[in-house]
N, C-alpha and C positions, 0 to 999 in steps of 0.2 A: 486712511486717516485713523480709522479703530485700530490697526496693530501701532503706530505710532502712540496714539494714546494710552496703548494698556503697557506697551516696556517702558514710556518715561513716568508711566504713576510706579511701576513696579520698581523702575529700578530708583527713583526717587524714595520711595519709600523703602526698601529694604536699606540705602545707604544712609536714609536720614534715621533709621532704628539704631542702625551700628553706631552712627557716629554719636547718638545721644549719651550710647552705654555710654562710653569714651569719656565723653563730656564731662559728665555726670561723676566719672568716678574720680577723674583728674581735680576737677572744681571741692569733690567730695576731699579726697586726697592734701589738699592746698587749704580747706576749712577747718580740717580736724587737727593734721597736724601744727606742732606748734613751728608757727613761720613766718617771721616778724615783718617779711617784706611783701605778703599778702596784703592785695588791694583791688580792687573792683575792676578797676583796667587790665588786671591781669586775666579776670576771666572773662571780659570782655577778649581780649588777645586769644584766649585758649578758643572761645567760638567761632571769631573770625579765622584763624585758621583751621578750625576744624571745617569751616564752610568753603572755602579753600577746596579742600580737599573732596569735598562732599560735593562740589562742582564736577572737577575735571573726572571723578569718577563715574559719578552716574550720567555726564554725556559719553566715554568713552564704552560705558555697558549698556545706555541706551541704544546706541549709534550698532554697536553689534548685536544687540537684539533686531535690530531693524533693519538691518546689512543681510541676514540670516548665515546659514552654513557653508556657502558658498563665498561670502566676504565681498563679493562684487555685485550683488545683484540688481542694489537698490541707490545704486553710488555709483554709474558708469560715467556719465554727464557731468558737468559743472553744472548746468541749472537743477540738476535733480540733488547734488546733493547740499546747495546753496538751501534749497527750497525746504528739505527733509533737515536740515542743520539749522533753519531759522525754526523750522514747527518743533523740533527740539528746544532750543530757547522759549521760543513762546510758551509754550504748553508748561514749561518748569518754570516760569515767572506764575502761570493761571494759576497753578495747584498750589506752590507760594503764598501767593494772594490770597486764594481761598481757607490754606489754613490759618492767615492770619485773621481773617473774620472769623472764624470759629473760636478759634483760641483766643480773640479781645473777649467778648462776654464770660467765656469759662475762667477765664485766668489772669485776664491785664486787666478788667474795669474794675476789680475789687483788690488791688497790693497792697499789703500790710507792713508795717516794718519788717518784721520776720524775714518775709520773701526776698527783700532786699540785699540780706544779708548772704543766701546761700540764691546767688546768679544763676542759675539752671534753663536749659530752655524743656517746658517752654514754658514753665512758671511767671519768668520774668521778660517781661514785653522788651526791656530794651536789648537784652543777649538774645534773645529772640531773631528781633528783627536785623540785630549786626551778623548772625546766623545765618538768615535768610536771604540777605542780601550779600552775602558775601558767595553762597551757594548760585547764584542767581548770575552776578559778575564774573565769577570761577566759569560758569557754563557758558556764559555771553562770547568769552576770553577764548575757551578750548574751541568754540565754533570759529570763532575767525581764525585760531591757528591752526587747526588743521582741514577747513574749508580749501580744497584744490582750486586750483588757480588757474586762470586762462593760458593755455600754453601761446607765446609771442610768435606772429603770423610772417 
């Protein structure tokens, strides 16, 4: 259960650093330039897809952290890798969860007009949490599609 928990914090985290740049410059990119069809739903759109994406990758590099070098180790079984494909979900909703409780006090119980205007996560609780939860759904999604199936008796 400790290697499971340290490749999905790791790989959680290394893909949610990438995709902030991302975020961040594109949002960035979309507030400076002059661009008449900029509007809040749009960076709303940029983070749900970006959490999208920030799903099905960090269960596909969790899932081969956890597999190890050999690709079959830890994934011979349907129930084993039902079981290691659900503690991968789980464990990416916990750490989820938990940075949303850190980040309400530091950053969403005091928004200002300002913050409003430039959507960032994780400044702004609401691209935030369509971020997170899109991350969340993305990973939900790639475990059931590519969870192995019972072969027909």
């Amino acid at each position: 259960m400790l290697k499971i928990l340290r490749s999905v914090t790791l790989s959680l985290l290394i893909w949610l650093a990438g995709s902030i740049v991302v975020g961040v410059a594109a949002c960035f990119v979309l507030d400076v330039v002059p661009h008449k069809y900029f509007s809040p739903p749009l960076a709303y759109a940029i983070w749900g897809v970006l959490g999208v994406f920030v799903g099905l990758f960090h269960f596909g590099f969790s899932q081969s952290q956890i597999k190890g070098t050999d690709g079959i180790s830890d994934w011979t079984s349907v129930d084993e890798a039902k079981k290691i494909g659900g503690q991968i979900v789980f464990l990416t909703g916990l750490l989820l969860a938990t940075m949303s409780a850190v980040f309400y006090p530091l950053f969403w119980s005091s928004q200002s007009n300002l913050e409003v205007l430039f959507l960032v996560v994780p400044d702004n609780m609401g691209v935030s949490l369509t971020f997170f939860v899109a991350i969340l759904a993305a990973t939900a999604f790639t475990n059931n599609l590519f969870s192995p199936s019972e072969k027909p008796r």
